[in-house]
ROVEXLO-579128 format. One record per residue (C-alpha): residue number from 1; x, y, z. Coordinates in Angstrom, 3 decimals, padded with zeros to 6 digits. Layout:
node n=NUM&c1=X&c2=Y&c3=Z
...
END
This chain:
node n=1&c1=-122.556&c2=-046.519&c3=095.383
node n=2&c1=-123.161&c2=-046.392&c3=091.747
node n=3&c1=-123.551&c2=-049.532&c3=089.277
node n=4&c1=-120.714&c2=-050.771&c3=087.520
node n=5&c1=-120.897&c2=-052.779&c3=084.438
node n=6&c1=-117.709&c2=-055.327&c3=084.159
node n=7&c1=-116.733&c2=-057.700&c3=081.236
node n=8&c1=-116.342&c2=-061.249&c3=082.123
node n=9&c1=-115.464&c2=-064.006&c3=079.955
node n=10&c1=-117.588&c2=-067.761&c3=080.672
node n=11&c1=-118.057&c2=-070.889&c3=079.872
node n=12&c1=-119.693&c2=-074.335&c3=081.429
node n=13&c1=-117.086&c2=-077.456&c3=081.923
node n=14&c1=-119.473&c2=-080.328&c3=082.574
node n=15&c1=-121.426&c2=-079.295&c3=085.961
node n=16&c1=-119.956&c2=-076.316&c3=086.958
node n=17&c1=-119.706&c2=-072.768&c3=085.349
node n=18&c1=-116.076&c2=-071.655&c3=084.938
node n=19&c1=-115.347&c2=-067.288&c3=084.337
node n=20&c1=-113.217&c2=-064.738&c3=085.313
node n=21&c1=-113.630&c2=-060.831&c3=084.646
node n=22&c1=-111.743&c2=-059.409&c3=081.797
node n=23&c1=-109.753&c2=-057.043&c3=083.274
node n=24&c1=-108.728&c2=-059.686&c3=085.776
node n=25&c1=-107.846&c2=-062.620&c3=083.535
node n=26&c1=-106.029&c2=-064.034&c3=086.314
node n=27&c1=-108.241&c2=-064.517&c3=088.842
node n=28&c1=-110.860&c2=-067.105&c3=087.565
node n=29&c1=-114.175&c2=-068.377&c3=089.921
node n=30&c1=-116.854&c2=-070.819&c3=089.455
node n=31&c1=-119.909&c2=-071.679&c3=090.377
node n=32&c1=-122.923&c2=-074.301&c3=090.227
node n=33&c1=-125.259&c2=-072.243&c3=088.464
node n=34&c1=-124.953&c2=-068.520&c3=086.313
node n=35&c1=-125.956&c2=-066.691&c3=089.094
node n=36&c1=-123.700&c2=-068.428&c3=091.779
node n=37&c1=-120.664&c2=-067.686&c3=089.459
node n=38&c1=-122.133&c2=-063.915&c3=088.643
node n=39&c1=-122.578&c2=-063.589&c3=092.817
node n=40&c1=-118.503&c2=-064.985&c3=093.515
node n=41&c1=-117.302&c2=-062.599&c3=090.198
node n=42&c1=-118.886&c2=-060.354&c3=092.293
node n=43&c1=-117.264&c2=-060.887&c3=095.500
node n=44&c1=-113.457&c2=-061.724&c3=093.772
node n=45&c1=-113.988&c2=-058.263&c3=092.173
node n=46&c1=-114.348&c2=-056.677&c3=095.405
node n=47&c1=-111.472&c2=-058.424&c3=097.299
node n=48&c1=-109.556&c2=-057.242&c3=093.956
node n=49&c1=-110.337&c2=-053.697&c3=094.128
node n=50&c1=-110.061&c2=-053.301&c3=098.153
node n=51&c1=-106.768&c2=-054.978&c3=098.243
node n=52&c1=-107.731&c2=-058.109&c3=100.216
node n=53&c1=-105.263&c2=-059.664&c3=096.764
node n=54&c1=-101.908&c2=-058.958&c3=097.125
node n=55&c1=-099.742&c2=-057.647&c3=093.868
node n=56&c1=-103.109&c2=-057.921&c3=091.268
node n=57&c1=-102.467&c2=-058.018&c3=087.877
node n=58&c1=-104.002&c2=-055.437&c3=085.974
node n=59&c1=-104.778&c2=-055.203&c3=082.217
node n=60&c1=-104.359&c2=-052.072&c3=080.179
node n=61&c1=-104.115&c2=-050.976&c3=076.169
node n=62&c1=-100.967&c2=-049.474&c3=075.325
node n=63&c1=-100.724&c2=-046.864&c3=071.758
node n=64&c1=-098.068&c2=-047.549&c3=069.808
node n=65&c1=-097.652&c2=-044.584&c3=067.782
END
């Protein structure tokens, strides 16, 4: 399997760090430290992509011409 390099959007609310990936605004996580909320964006992009999520919302650019 071959990296992947995902946007996500963070930010800390008092103890815990809050973030969600950007093409899953949706779904946010959270975690104790960076790398505990990096390891569950992780996992909630996995359960996203092999359908263990029922109807996911996806994000997408549309051209208006």
């Amino acid at each position: 399997m071959s990296d992947i390099s995902l946007g996500y959007t963070y930010w800390q609310d008092e103890e815990m760090w809050l973030g969600h990936l950007d093409e899953y605004p949706d779904y946010m996580t959270q975690g104790e430290t960076m790398d505990e909320l990096k390891e569950n964006l992780i996992d909630i992009y996995k359960d996203l992509t092999e359908g263990h999520i029922p109807a996911v919302r996806h994000h997408a650019e549309l051209v208006v011409a």
